[in-house]
C-alpha positions in Angstrom: 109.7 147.3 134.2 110.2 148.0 137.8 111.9 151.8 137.0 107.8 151.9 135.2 106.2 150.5 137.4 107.9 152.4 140.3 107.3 155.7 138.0 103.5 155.0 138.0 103.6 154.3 141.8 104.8 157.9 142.6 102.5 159.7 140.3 99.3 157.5 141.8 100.9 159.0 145.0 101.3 162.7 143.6 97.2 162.4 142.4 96.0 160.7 145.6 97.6 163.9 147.8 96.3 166.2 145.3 93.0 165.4 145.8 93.7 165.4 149.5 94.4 169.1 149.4 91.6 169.1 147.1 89.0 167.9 149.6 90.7 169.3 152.4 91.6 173.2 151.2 89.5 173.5 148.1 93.0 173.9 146.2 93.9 172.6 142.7 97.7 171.6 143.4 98.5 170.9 139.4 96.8 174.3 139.1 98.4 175.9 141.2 101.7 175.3 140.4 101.9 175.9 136.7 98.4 176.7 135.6 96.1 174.9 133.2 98.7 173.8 130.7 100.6 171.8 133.0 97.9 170.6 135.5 97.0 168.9 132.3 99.9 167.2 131.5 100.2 166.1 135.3 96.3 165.0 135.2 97.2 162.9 132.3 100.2 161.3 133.4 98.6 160.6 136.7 95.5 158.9 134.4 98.2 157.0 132.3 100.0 155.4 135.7 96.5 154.6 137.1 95.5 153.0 133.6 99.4 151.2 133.8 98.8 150.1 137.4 95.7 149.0 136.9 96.6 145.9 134.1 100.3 145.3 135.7 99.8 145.7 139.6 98.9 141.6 140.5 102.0 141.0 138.3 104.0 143.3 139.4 103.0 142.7 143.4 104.3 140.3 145.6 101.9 140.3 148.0 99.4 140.0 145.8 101.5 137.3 143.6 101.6 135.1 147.2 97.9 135.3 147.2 98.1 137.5 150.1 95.7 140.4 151.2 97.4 143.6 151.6 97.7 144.6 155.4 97.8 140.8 156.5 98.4 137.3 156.5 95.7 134.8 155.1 
């Protein structure tokens, strides 16, 4: 579970800096790199680890398993 859930961090990272460029540059990174079969594949896996993060994450987190805000103490 962790090597997953550590998986579907990194991708969640890989789509949040894409659409960085995105907003930034205009630029497609997926696209860019391999065209429109593998921007695809990327865009899906990124959607899959969001979808996975999404039902796991309080379990999965400690702060958020301590009851504890991200960024600070309650």
């Amino acid at each position: 579970m962790k090597g997953l859930h550590g998986l579907a961090f990194l991708l969640l990272i890989v789509g949040g800096l894409n659409w960085l460029v995105v907003g930034i540059w205009n630029t497609d990174l997926g696209a860019w790199l391999g065209g429109g079969s593998v921007a695809k594949v990327i865009y899906v896996l990124v959607g899959l680890a969001a979808v996975y993060e999404l039902f796991t994450h309080k379990k999965l987190c400690k702060s958020c398993d301590k009851g504890q805000m991200s960024g600070g103490n309650q």
